[in-house]
C-alpha positions, 0 to 999 in steps of 0.5 A: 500500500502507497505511504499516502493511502489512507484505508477507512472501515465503514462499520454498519448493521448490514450491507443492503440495499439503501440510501446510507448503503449507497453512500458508501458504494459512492464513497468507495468508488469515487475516492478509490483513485484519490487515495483512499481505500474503502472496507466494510464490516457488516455487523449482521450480513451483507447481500448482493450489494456488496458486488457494487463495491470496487474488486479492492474492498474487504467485505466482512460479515459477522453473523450478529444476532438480536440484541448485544452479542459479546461475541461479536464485540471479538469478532470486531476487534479482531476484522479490524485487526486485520484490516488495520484501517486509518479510519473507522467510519461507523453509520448509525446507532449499531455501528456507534454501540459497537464502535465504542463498546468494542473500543475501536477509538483506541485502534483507530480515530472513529468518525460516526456518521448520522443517516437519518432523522431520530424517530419514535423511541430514539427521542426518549431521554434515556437514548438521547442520554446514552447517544451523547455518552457514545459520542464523546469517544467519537474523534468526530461526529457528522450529519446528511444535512444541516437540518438533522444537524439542527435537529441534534443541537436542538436536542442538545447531543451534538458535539461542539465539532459536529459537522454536515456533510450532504449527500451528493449525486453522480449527475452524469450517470443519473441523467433524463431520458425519454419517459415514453421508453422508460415506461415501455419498458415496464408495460406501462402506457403513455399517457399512465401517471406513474408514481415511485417510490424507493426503500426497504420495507421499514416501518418510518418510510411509511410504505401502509400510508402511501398505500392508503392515500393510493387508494383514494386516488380516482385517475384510471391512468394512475400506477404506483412503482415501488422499489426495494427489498429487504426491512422488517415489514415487508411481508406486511406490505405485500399482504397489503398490496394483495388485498388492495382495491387497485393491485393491479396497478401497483408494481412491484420492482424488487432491488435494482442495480439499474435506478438510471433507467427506472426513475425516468419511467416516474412522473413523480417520486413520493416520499412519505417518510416520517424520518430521513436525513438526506433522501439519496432516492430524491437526489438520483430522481431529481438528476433523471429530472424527476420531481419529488413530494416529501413529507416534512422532515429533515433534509427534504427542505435543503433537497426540494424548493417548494413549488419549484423542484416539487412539494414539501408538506406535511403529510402524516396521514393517508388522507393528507397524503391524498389531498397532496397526490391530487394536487401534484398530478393534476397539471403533467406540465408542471410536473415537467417543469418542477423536474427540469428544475429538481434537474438543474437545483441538485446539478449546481448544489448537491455534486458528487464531487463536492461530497467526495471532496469533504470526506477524503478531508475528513479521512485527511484529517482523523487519519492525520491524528492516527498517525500522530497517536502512533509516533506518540505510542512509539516515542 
């Protein structure tokens, strides 16, 4: 390995598909020639998704099961023995507990990354507390977005150094292409109003609610696409579809590794979330010039001009998701207009450049701190 290559260990709960998951693909591949190497360590598994990595990363799986396994603390220590990173870049609230109780800061500067809004029980006091513990042994703390940074400092667990860092797009690969092909493509008609939406089954993205407000939509050309696998409610929602009134119009894709040609088969992208950080499916939607409508939640704001690149309301119920739906698909124009917008708006503001720029200085700067440790532990 050259003297200059700085190695970073991503650490998450499991290597799937995802927007945090995508990232780090992005991360890997867009620093590999710039002089860092990326690996993960996946504490539960990691599918298919790990082919999306360049050929020169280290996948380690460790087997956990539910709950705090003792075992697994070992498993760690010892991949990241091996592995010898730099840097351990550990991603929401499992790659944080077992980062610190695995006492990885004393192999390595840990970086921990936020992915998402704190939603539900995560608020309790008692999380908030230990959350703030399990950051002081972070050698940085950093958000998706300025607004769930906000949120942090709102709640009063946000290290005095905590940075943003918002996702970024590759804009030459998600590029508009005709909607008519692309809705050939999966049998769909011309004129059809096509509506997307894409996640795992997990209970935040609100998969039932959107299947609700779906329901009491009454345009015969409308269709639903709905992409993802994987998540701990995903027998629940497929239950859902099969008794829904309109099934025969909701379509079911799976886990794609080709999204450049799926977006542009949307006329609009729906994210009904009740928590995200900084939505990557609205980012990659937005630079096929694909508007989105997003609940009101952190991230959606910085993503989405409103009334320009799309709609953001507030939509916590299937009748208010409704309401929204019928106002956004009554003018096909306008929805054209808000995706040569979305198009233009991640373009100038959310580069993939600009994102890989600002954690390969991260990298720099832990990596830095890891080296200074060592001297001193030699001398």
């Amino acid at each position: 390995m050259a003297a200059d290559q700085i190695t970073v260990l991503h650490l998450v709960h499991a290597f799937a598909m995802g927007g945090m998951e995508n990232g780090i693909v992005n991360l890997a591949g867009g620093l590999e020639n710039r002089g860092v190497r990326s690996h993960v360590c996946a504490l539960t598994t990691a599918g298919e998704f790990r082919r999306r990595l360049p050929p020169s990363s280290i996948v380690a799986e460790l087997g956990k099961q539910r709950g705090l396994s003792v075992g697994t603390l070992w498993k760690l220590r010892k991949a990241v023995r091996t592995i010898r990173p730099q840097v351990i870049h550990s991603h929401n609230w499992t790659g944080l507990v077992y980062a610190v109780c695995s006492g990885l800061q004393h192999l390595a500067p840990v970086l921990h990354g936020e992915h998402a809004e704190l939603y539900g029980w995560e608020r309790g006091a008692r999380r908030l507390t230990l959350r703030r513990w399990l950051y002081r042994f972070c050698a940085r703390v950093h958000t998706v977005s300025f607004g769930q940074l906000q949120e942090l400092r709102q709640l009063g667990i946000a290290p005095a150094d905590a940075v943003a860092v918002p996702n970024g797009v590759d804009t030459e690969r998600f590029v508009p292409s005709s909607k008519a092909d692309a809705k050939l493509r999966f049998s769909l008609a011309d004129d059809a109003v096509v509506l997307g939406m894409v996640s795992r089954f997990i209970p935040e993205k609100q998969h039932s609610r959107l299947l609700d407000a779906f329901a009491l939509q009454t345009d015969p050309r409308l269709h639903l696409l709905l992409v993802g696998d994987g998540g701990n409610i995903k027998a629940e929602v497929h239950e859902q579809i099969a008794r829904h009134p309109m099934r025969d119009r909701i379509h079911l894709l799976g886990e794609r590794s080709d999204m450049p040609v799926v977006y542009p088969a949307m006329d609009l992208l729906v994210l009904p979330s009740d928590a995200e950080g900084m939505s990557n499916a609205c980012l990659e939607a937005a630079a096929c010039g694909v508007p989105a409508l997003a609940n009101a939640c952190c991230g959606s704001a910085e993503l989405i001009e409103d009334g320009v690149t799309g709609r953001v309301c507030t939509m916590t119920t299937a009748d208010a998701l409704a309401e929204a739906l019928s106002e956004a698909i009554t003018s096909p124009d306008k929805l054209r207009e808000w995706g040569d917008s979305a198009r233009s708006h991640v373009v100038r503001n959310f580069s993939l450049q600009s994102m890989l720029d600002r954690y390969r200085q991260l990298y720099l700067d832990l990596s830095a701190k890891c080296g200074q440790s060592n001297s001193t532990d030699a001398s």
